[in-house]
Backbone bond lengths (Angstrom), bond angles and torsions (degrees), N, CA, C in turn:
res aa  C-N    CA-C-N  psi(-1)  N-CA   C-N-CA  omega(-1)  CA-C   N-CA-C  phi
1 X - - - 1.456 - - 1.541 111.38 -
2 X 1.517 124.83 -48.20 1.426 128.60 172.94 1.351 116.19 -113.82
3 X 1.411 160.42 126.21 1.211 162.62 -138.30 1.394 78.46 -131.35
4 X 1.844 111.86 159.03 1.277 120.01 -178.63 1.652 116.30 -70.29
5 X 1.246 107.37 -21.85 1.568 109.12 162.51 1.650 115.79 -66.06
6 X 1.065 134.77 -28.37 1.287 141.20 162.06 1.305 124.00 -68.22
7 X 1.313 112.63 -30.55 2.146 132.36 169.49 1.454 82.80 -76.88
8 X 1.218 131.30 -55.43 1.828 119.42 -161.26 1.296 113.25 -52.86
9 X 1.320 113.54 -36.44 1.436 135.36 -178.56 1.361 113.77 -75.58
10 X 0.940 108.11 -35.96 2.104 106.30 177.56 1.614 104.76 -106.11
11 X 1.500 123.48 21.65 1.779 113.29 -173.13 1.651 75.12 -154.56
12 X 1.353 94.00 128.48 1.540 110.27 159.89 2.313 111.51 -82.57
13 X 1.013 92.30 -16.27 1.273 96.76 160.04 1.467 133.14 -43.84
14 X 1.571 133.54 144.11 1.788 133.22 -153.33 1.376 74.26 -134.69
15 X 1.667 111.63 -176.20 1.227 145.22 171.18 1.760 95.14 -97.81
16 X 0.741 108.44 133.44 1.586 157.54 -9.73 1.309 127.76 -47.77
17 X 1.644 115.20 -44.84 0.906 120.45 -171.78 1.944 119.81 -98.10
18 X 1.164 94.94 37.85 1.532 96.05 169.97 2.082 108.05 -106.74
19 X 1.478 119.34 83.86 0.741 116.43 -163.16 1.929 117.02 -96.88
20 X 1.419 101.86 44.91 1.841 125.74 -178.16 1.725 99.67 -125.89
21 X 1.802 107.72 112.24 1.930 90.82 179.66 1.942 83.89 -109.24
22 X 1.234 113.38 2.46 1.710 91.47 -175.59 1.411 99.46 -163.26
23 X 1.424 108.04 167.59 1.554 103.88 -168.10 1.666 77.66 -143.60
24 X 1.594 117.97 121.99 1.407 108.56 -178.80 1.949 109.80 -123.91
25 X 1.203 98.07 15.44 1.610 118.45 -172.53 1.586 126.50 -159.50
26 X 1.014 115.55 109.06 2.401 102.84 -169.51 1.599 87.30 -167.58
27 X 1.211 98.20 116.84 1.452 138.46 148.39 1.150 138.13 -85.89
28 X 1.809 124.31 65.86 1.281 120.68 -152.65 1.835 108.26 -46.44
29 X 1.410 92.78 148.10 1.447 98.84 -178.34 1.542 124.74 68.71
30 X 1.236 95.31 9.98 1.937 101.98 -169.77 1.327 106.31 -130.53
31 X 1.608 96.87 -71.05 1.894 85.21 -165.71 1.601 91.59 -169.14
32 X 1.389 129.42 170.44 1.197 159.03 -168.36 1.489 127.73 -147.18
33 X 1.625 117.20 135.56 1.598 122.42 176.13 1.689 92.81 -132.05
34 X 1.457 98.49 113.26 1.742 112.83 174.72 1.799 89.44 -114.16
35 X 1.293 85.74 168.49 1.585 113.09 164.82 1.449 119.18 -165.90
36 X 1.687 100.14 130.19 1.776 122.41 164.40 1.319 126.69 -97.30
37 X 1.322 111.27 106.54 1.325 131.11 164.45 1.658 117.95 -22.83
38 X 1.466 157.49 120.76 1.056 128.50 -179.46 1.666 97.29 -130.60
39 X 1.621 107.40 126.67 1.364 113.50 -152.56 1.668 93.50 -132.88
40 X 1.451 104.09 130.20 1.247 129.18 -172.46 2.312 109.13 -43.75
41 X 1.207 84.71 -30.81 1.957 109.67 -178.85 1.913 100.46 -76.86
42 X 0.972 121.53 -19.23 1.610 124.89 -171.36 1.844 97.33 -49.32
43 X 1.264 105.94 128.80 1.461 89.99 -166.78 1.933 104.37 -83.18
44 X 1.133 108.77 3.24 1.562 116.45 157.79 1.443 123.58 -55.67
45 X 1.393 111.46 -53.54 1.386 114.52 -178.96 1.686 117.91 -57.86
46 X 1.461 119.84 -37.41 1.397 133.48 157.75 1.463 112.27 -26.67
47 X 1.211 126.90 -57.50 1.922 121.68 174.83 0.944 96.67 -101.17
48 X 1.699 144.64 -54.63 1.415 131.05 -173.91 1.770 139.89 -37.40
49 X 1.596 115.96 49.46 1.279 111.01 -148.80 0.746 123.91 80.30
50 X 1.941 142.85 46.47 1.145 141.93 -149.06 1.979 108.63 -82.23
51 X 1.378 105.90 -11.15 1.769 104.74 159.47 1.728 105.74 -113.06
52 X 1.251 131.95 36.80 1.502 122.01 135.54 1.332 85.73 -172.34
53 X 2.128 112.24 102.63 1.385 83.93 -172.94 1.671 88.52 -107.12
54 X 1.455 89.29 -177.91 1.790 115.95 177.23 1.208 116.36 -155.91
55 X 1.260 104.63 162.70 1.591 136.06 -159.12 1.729 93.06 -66.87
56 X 1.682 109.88 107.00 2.003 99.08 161.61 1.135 117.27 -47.92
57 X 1.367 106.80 116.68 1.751 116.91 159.87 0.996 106.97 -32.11
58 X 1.155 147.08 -49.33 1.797 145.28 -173.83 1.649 98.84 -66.74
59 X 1.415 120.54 -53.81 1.335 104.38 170.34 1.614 130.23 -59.60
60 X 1.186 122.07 -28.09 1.478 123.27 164.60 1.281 113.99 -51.16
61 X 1.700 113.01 -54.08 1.180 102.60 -175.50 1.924 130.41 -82.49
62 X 1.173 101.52 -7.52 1.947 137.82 -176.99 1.999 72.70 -82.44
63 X 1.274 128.65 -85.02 1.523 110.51 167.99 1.448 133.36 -13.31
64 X 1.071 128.56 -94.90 1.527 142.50 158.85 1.770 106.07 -37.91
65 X 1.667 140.52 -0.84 1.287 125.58 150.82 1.631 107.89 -85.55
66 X 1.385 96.40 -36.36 1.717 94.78 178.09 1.740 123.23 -57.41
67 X 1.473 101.96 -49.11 1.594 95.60 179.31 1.652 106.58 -71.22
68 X 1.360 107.83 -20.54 1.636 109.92 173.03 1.887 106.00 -62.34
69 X 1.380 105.79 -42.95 1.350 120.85 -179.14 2.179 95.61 -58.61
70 X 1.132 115.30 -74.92 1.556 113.15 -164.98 1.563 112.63 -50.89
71 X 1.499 113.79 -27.30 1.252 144.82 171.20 1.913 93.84 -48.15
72 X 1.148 104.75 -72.22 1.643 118.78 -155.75 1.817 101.04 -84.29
73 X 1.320 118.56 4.06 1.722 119.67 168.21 1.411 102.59 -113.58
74 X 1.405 128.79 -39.99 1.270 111.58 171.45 1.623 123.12 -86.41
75 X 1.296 123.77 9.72 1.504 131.53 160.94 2.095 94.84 -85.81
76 X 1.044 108.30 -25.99 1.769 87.63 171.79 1.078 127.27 -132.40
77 X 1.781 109.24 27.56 1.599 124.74 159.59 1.508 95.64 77.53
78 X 1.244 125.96 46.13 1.837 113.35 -169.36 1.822 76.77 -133.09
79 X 1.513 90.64 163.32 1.807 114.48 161.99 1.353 97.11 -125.56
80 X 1.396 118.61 -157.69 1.405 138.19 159.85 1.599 118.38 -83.64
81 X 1.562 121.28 -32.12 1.035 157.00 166.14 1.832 92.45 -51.34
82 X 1.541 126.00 -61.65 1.258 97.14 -177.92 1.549 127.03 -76.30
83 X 1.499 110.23 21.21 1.531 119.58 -172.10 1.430 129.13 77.92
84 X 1.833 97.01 33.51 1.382 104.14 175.92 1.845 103.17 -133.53
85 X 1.660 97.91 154.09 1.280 106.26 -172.92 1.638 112.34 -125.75
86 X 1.756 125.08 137.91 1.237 87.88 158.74 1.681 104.06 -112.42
87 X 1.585 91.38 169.64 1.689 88.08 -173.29 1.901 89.15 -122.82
88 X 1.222 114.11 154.88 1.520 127.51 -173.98 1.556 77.34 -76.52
89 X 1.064 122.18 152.26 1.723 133.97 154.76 1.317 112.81 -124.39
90 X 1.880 120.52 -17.48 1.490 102.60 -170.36 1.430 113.44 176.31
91 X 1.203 128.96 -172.16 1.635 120.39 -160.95 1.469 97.38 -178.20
92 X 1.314 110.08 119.60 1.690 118.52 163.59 1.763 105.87 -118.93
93 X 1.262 106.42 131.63 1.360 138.33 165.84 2.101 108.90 51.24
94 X 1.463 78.42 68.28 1.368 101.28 -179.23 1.762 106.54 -81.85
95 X 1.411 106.41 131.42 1.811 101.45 -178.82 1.732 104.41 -139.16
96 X 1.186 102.37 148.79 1.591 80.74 -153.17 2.393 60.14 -115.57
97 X 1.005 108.11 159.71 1.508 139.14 159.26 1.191 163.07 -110.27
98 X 1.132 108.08 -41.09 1.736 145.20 148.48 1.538 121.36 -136.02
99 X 1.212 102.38 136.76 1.533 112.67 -163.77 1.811 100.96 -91.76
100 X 1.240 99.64 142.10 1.715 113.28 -171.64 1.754 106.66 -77.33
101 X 1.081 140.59 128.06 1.665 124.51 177.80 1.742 92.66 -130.07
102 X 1.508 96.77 -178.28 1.608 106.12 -166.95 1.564 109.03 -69.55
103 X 1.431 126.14 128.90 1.345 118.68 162.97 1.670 97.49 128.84
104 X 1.394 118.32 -15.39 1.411 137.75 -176.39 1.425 89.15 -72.11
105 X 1.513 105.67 172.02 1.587 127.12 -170.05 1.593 98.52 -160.28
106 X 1.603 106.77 75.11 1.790 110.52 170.18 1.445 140.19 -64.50
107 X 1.220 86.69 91.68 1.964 88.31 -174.40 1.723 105.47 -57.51
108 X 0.988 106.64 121.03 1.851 122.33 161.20 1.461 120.80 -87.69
109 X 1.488 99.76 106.94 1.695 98.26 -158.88 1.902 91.93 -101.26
110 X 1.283 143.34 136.19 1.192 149.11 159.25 1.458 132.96 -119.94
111 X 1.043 125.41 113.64 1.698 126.08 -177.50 1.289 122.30 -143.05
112 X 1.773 85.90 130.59 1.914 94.67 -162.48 1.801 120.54 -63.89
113 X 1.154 100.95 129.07 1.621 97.15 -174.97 1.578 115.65 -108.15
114 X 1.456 97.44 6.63 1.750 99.31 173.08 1.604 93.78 145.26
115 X 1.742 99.66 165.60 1.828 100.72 175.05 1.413 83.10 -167.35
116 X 1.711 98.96 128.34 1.133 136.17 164.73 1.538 132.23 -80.94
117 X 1.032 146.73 84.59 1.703 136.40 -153.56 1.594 100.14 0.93
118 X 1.831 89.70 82.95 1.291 102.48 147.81 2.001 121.55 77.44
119 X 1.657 77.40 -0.48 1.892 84.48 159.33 1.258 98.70 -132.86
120 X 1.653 95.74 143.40 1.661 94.51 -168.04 2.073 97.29 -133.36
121 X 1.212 97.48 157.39 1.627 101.25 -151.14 1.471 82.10 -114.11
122 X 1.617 120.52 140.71 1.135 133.22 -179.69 2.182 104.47 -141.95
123 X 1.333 81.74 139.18 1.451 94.22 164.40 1.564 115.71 -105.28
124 X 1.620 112.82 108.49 1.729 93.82 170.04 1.365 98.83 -135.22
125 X 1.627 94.51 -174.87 1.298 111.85 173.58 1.470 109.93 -171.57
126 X 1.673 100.07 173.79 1.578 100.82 -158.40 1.448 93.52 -132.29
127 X 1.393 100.10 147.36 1.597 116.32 -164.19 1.786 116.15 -139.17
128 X 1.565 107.52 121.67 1.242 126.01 171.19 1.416 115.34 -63.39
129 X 1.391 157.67 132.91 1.360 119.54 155.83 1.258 111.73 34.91
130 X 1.506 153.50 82.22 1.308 139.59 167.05 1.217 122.32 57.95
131 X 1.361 110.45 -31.28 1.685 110.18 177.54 1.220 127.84 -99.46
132 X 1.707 117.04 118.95 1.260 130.32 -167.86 1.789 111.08 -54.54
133 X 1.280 87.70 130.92 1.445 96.84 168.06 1.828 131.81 -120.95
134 X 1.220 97.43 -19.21 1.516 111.45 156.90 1.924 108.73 -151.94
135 X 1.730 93.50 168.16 1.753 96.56 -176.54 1.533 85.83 -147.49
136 X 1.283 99.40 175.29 1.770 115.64 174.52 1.672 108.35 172.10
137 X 1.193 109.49 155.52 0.964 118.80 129.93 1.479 141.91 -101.65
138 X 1.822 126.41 133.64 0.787 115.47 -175.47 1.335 137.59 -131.04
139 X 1.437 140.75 178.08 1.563 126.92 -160.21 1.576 110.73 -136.92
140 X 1.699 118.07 95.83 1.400 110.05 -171.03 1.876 102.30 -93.29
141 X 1.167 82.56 167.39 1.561 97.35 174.97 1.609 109.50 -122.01
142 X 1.678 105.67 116.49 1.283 116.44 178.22 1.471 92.24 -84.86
143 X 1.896 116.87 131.81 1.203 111.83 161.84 1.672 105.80 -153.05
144 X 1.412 110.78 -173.73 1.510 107.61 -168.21 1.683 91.51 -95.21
145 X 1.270 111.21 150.42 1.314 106.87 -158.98 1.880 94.87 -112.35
């Protein structure tokens, strides 16, 4: 559905830290199915447990704000390009479950649960093979960038 030239376009996010390679499901205003590649070369895995490494919990969830992020510009027709940003502001009852390692393929699941002038509340989570590995709820901030 979105090719990474199409994520470039709705995430002001670069490499390293652009952690969305495909968008294969988005329902403006509804909900989203992304997925991250997780490749043995990630220059994370290098200090992260470098003899059993895995995916930072902070990056799973810095993951799952972004497709929450492409989620919350294409429900209101905006990029970054039209001078808007979102910024993560926050997270209630985040549980992480199974840990992500190299060779995995993380589905980023996101769905809108309401938006308040310009903060908008998302439920996601991230998925192994079917099996959950983190959840949250979360709180972006639409602002002029």
């Amino acid at each position: 559905m979105m090719d990474i030239d199409g994520i470039r376009e709705h995430l002001p996010h670069r490499y390293p830290f652009l952690l969305v390679d495909r968008v294969v499901e988005l329902v403006p205003g509804e909900s989203i199915v992304a997925y991250k590649n997780l490749s043995i070369n990630e220059e994370f895995f290098q200090g992260h447990f470098p003899g059993k490494p895995v995916f930072p919990g902070v990056l799973i969830l810095e993951a799952m704000a972004q497709a929450a992020g492409i989620l919350g510009f294409k429900s209101q027709d905006k990029t970054p390009a039209d001078g808007s940003i979102y910024y993560f502001v926050g997270a209630d009852d985040l549980r992480f479950k199974r840990p992500c390692v190299p060779g995995d393929q993380v589905y980023l699941h996101a769905k809108v649960l309401g938006d308040r002038r310009g903060i908008w509340k998302f439920a996601v989570r991230a998925e192994v093979d079917g099996e959950l590995c983190a959840s949250a709820t979360i709180l972006c901030a639409d602002r002029k960038a």
